[in-house]
N, C-alpha and C positions, 0 to 999 in steps of 0.2 A: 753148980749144975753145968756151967759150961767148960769147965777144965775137965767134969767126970765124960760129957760126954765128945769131947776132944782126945780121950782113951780108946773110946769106938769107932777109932777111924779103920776101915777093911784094910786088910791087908793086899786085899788085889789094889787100891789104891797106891803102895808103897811101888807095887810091882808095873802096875798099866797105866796109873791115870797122874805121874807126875807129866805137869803142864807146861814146863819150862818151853817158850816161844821155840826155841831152839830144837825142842825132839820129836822125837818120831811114831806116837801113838797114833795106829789106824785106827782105832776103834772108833765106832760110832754108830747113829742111830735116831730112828725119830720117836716119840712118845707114841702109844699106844694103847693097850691094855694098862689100865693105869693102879699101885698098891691101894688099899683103902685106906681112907682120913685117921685110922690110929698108926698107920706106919707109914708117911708119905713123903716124908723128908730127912728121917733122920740117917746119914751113911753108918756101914756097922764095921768096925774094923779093931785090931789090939795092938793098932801103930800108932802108938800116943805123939800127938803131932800140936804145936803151941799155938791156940787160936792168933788169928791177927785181929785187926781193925779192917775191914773193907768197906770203904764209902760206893755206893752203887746209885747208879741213875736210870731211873727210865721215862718212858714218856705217856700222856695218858692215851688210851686206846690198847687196842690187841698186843701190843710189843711187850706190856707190862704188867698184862693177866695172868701170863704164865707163871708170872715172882709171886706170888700174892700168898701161897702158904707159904713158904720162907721168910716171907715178910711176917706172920704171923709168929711162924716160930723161934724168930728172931726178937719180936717183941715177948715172947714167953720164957726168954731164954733159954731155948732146946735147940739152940741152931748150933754149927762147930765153930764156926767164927762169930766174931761181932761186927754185926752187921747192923749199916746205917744209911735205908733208904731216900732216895728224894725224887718222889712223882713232879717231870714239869710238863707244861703245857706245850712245848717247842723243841726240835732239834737246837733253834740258837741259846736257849737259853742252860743246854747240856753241854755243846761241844769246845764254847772258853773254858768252863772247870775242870773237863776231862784231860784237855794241852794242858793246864796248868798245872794237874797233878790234884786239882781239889776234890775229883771222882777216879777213881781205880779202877771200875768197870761202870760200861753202861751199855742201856738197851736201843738202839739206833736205828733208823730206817738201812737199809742193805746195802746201798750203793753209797750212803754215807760214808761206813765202814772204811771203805774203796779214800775215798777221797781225804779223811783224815791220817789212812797212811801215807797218801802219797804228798798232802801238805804237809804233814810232822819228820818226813823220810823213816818212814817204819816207826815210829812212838806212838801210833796206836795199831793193834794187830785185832786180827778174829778170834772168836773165843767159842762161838756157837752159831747154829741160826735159832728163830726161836718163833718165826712167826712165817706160814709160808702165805701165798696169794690171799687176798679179804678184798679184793673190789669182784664188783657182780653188775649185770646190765638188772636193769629194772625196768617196770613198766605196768601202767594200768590195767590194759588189755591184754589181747590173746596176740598181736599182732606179729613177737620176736619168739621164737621157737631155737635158733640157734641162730649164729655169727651171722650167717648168708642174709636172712631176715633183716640184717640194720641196712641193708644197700637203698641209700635213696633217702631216709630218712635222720633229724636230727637229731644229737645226743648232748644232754648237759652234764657238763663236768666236772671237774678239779682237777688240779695238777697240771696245768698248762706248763711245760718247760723243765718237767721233772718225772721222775719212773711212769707214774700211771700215764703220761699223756707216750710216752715211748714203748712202755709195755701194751700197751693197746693199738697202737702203729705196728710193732711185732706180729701181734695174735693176726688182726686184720690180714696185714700183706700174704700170714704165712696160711692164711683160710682165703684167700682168693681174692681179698678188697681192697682197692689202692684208699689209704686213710685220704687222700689229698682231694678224692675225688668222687671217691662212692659213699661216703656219710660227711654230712656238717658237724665237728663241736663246735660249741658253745660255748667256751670256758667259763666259769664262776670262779669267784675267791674263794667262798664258803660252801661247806656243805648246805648249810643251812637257807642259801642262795636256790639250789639245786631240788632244793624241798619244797622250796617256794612256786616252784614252776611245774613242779611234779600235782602240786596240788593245784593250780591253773587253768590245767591242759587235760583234758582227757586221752592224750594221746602222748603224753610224754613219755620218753626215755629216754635214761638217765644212766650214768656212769657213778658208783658210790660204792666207798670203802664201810665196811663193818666197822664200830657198833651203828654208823648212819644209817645203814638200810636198816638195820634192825627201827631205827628212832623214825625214819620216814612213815616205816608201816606203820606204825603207833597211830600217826599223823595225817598220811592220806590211806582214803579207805580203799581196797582192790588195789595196792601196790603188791606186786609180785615181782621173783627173781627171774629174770627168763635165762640168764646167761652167766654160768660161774666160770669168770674167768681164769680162775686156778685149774680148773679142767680143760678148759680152752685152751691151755699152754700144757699141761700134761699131757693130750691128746696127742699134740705134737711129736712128742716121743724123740726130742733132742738132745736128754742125754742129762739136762736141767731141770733146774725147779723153777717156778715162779718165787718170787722169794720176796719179804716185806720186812721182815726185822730180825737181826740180830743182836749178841752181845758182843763187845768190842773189849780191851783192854788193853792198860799201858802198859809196855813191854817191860820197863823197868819192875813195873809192880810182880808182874808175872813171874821175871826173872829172880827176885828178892823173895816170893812165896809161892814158889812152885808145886808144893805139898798144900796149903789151904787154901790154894785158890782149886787145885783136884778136888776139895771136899767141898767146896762151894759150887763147884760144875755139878758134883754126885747129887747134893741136894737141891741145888736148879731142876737138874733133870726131873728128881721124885718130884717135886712140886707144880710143871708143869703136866706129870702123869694125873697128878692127883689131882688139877682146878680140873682138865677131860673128862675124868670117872664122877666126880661128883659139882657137877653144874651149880645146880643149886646154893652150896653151900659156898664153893669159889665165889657164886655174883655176889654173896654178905659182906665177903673179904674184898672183894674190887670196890662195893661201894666204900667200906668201910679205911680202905685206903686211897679213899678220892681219886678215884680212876674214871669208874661210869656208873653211871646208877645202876643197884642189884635189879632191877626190872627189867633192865636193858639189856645187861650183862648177862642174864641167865635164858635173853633169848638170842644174844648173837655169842654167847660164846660155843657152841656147837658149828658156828660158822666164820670164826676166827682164824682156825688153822693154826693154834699154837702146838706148838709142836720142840723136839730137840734134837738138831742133828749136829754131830763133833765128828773129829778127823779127817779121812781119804773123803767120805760121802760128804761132810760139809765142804772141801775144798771143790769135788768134782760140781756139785750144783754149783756154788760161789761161782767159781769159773764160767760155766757158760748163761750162768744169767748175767755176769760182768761184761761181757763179749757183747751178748744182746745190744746194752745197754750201749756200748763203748760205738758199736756199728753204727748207731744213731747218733749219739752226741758223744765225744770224749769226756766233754768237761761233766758228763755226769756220774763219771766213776771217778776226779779228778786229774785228767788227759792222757793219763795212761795205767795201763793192767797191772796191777800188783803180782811183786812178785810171789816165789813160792815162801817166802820170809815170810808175808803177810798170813799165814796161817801157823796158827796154835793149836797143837796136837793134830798136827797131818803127816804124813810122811811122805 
């Protein structure tokens, strides 16, 4: 099965979507309108192209929902390569394997990306985005209507000293509110910290990334979203995305199978179209590859934001949310801006 369909590779494959770090395919694009569940992954092409092995990492939440029919049809074997997933609980416990060569691609937080090319000197490059903004303000009451509304009031959080606590210092200053002085955080270690106080307080609000809100609402009763922060920064109209997880790859690998890793982007892509279109069926496959519960899953994957964007448009977002970031702290892209190297299929 999987040599026959290693024969249906497209032939616009042969022509647009060879991957090699080095070239220059604009194309790109975010998911959408998504195939149905009996055609959602397979690329169709009559460029017979020799599967490889691809060891692939992601991590559990939103960055890793989007893989989940791949994963499937990878265990079914209908996929073009052979494909060998490993869900972990952590960035650290992904990015020794990825330098070492024991994972070939993986799903990352965004600024990550940034910082393992710049410790590896280009051994690890960009390959997609795949998950854009998933934090959201929340709250019991009627009290936060938009941004303006948190002035004067406290917010519990996560991410003290990393994207979310600097993506949220961005939104504030660029909507009128000095972070330093018009709202209190709080920081927490854990989301589950953050739930804790949500259920408390009749008055709290709180700062929390997807599937969490989704698991709070379960949790406390009258928790509402008052604030999508991915809209909050699209509002802006700077040119950027808000941006939370991509796929990364080692340039060698890229370099050695620049044809099946084309057919692995082709059907990443279909796969995040197809968890979009059919909800439901995706959260069976997230539980069922220890991601998040299908309970969970099938009510915050509508508000996950996965998505697929490659070339010029994944370089030009990449870009100025790197900047964001880099304005604020360096060392959180790792102290300086990738060059135009760091991107795979841009031109």
């Amino acid at each position: 099965m999987k040599k026959l369909i290693a024969l249906v590779l497209s032939l616009a494959l042969a022509a647009s979507a060879l991957v090699g770090c080095g070239g220059s395919d604009s194309s790109s694009g975010a998911s959408s309108a998504a195939p149905d569940s009996s055609s959602a992954a397979a690329p169709s092409s009559s460029t017979a192209v020799e599967p490889a092995d691809i060891r692939i990492a992601g991590l559990k939440g939103p960055t890793s929902m989007g893989m989940v029919k791949l994963m499937e049809d990878a265990e079914n074997g209908e996929a073009a390569n052979n494909y060998t997933f490993t869900i972990a609980g952590s960035a650290d416990e992904v990015t020794p394997k990825l330098i070492q060569g024991e994972y070939d691609i993986a799903a990352v937080p965004a600024n990550l990306a940034s910082v393992l090319y710049n410790n590896t000197e280009g051994a690890v490059k960009l390959l997609a985005i795949n998950t854009l903004g998933v934090i959201y303000i929340v709250e019991k009451g009627d009290s936060v209507q938009s941004l303006a509304d948190l002035a004067g009031k406290t917010i519990y959080a996560t991410g003290k000293g990393s994207t979310p606590e600097y993506a949220f210092n961005y939104i504030l200053s660029e909507n009128g509110l000095d972070p330093a002085t018009d709202v209190t955080v709080e920081w927490k270690t854990e989301p589950t910290e953050v739930v804790q106080m949500l259920a408390q307080s009749e008055s709290a609000v709180a700062m929390l990334p997807q599937p969490y809100v989704t698991v709070a609402q379960t949790q406390v009763e009258g928790l509402r979203v008052a604030v999508d922060l991915n809209q909050a920064w699209s509002d802006l109209d700077n040119g950027s995305l808000f941006l939370t997880g991509v796929l990364v790859v080692r340039s060698e690998f890229a370099e050695q199978y620049p044809e099946q890793l084309a057919a692995f982007l082709e059907e990443y892509q279909a796969s995040t179209e197809w968890v979009n279109a059919n909800v439901a069926d995706a959260a069976q496959l997230v539980e069922k590859f220890d991601i998040v519960a299908a309970a969970v899953a099938e009510k915050a994957i509508p508000y996950c934001n996965i998505t697929y964007i490659a070339g010029d448009e994944m370089k030009t977002a990449m870009d100025g949310y790197l900047k964001v970031l880099y304005d604020q702290e360096p060392k959180s892209v790792g102290g300086t801006l990738p060059g135009d190297d760091f991107y795979c299929n841009a031109g």
